[in-house]
N, C-alpha and C positions, 0 to 999 in steps of 0.2 A: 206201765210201759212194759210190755211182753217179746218187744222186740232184741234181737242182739245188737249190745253196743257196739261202735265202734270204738275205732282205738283212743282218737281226743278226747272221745266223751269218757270213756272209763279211767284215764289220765287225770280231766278234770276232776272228775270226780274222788278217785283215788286223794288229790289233790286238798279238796277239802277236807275229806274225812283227815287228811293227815294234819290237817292245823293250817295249809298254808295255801295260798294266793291259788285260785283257780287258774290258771294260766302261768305256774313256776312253770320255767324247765323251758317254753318257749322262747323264740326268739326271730326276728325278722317280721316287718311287715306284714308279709303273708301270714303269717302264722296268727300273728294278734286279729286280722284280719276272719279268717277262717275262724279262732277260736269265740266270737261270736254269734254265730249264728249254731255253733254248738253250746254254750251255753244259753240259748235264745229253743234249742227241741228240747236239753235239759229242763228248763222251766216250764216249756208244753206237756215233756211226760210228767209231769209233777216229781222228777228227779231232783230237782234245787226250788227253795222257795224266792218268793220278790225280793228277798234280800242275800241272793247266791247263797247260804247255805244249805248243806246236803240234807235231805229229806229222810226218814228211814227207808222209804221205799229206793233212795239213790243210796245208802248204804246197805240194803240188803241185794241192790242190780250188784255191786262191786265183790260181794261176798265168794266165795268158791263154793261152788256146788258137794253138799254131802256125798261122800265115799268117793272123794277122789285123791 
């Protein structure tokens, strides 16, 4: 996946890599709602695998770019 994340998606993912629930921090219908079908491109880019953990390619999308 070579495209820029958005901000859900690097959230969740953030998310996992930190040990906890892909969807902390939300809140309200909508939101569970929406976070959905972003973990639903997370698993098309092969960012998370079939069982929502982060991939290394979903921990290297989250990383910060050398010399910044």
């Amino acid at each position: 996946m070579s495209r820029v994340l958005t901000g859900p998606q690097k959230a969740a993912l953030k998310n996992l890599a930190s040990g906890r629930e892909s969807s902390w921090g939300l809140s309200g219908r909508s939101a569970f709602g929406g976070h959905t079908r972003t973990m639903l491109s997370l698993y098309q880019g092969g960012l998370i695998d079939k069982n929502y953990e982060i991939t290394q390619a979903g921990r290297n999308a989250i990383q910060a770019p050398k010399g910044l």
